[in-house]
N, C-alpha and C positions, 0 to 999 in steps of 0.2 A: 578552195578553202571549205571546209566541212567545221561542222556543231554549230551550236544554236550562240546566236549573240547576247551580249550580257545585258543588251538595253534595244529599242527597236530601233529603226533606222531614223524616224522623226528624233531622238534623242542621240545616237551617237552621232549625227550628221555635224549638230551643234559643237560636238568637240571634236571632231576631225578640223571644222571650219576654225576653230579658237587655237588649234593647235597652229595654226599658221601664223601665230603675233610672236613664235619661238623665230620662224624665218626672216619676220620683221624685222627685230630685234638682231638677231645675225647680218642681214645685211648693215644696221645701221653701224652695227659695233666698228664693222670691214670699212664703212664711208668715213668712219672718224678716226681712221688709222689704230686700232688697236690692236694686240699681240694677239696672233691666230689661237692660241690657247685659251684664252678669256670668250675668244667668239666660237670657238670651239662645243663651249658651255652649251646656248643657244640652238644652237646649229643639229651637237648631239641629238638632242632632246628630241628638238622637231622631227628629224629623222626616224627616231624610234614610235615616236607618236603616229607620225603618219603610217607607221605603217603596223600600228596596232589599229589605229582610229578607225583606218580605214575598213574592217571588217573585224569588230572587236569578240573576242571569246577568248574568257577566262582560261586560265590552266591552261597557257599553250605557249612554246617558243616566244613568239611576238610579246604575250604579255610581261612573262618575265624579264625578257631583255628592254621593254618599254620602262618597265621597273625598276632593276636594276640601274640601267642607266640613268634615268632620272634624280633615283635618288647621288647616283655618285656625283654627278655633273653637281646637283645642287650644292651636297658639301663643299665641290672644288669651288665655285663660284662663291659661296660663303667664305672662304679661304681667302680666294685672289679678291674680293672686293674690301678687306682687310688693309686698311690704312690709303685705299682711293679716295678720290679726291672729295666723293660724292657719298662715301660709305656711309655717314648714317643715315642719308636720305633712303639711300639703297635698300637698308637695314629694316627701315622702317614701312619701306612696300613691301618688303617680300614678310612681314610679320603678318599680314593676310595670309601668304599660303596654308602657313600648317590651320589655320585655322578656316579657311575655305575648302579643304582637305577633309577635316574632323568633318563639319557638317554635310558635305557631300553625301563621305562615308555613311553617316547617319541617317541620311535620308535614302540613301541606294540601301541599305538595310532593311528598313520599313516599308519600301515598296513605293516609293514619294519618289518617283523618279525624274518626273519635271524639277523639283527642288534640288536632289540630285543633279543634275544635269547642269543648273543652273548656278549651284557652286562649285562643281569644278570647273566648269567655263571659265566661273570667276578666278580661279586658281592660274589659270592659263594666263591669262592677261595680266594679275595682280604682279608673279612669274616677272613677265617678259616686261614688264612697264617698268620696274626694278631694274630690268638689264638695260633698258633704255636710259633712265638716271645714272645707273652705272659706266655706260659708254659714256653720257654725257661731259663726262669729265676728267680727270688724268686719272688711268690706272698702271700703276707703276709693274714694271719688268718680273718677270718671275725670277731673274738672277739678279738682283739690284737694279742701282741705272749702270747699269753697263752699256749701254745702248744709249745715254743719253746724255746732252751737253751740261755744262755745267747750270743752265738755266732752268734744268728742267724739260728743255724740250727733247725731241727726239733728232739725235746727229744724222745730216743729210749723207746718203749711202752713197757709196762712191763707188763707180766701176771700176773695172779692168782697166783700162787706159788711164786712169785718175792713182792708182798705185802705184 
């Protein structure tokens, strides 16, 4: 990998390390049974993080796709947590990101890089502690409850032999 990094390695070490609360977060979604699309969210993110995090320089493949992705993942995740069970708790952590975001930016601007550093951190976790609320609870089907019993819960999958 070649060009100069956008932060030094005392500072991007910190968000490579934060970027890992995305994998958390995905693994819990998968332990409480939810639709691989919702853990998807998660899961994307981390993936693109890590592998910007891990050697970060602006203006490059990595960045954009780190970008790109994130932001789409958010909106869908803003989407699917849309009448869950959990949704305005949900709602209500992720209303730190854009705003852990703004000031980051602000501070990576002005050369305050510790302070930088130290609100997107906080962006990462605010992030994924939201998908943690969000898994905590029922998030309903991306095609209805088609999937699901009359109860609400999710109808037990039957095999091949069971048909």
């Amino acid at each position: 990998m070649s060009g100069e990094t956008c932060l030094p390695f005392s500072h991007y070490r910190y968000l490579w390390l934060s970027s890992w609360t995305a994998f958390a977060s995905a693994l819990y979604g998968s332990a409480m049974g939810h639709p691989y699309d919702v853990i998807a969210t998660p899961a994307n993110i981390f993936l693109t993080s890590m592998l910007y995090w891990h050697y970060p320089v602006h203006n490059t493949w990595r960045y954009y796709l780190d970008v790109f992705t994130t932001h789409a993942m958010i909106l869908y995740a803003v989407y699917r947590a849309y009448n869950a069970e959990y949704m305005w708790y949900t709602y209500a952590v992720w209303a730190g990101v854009p705003l852990f975001n703004a000031l980051g930016g602000y501070y990576y601007k002005n050369g305050q890089y510790d302070a930088s550093v130290f609100f997107h951190a906080l962006l990462h976790i605010c992030g994924n502690v939201g998908c943690f609320v969000l898994f905590s609870g029922h998030v309903k089907p991306l095609l209805g409850d088609i999937a699901l019993e009359g109860d609400g819960h999710r109808a037990p999958v039957q095999t091949l032999d069971e048909i």
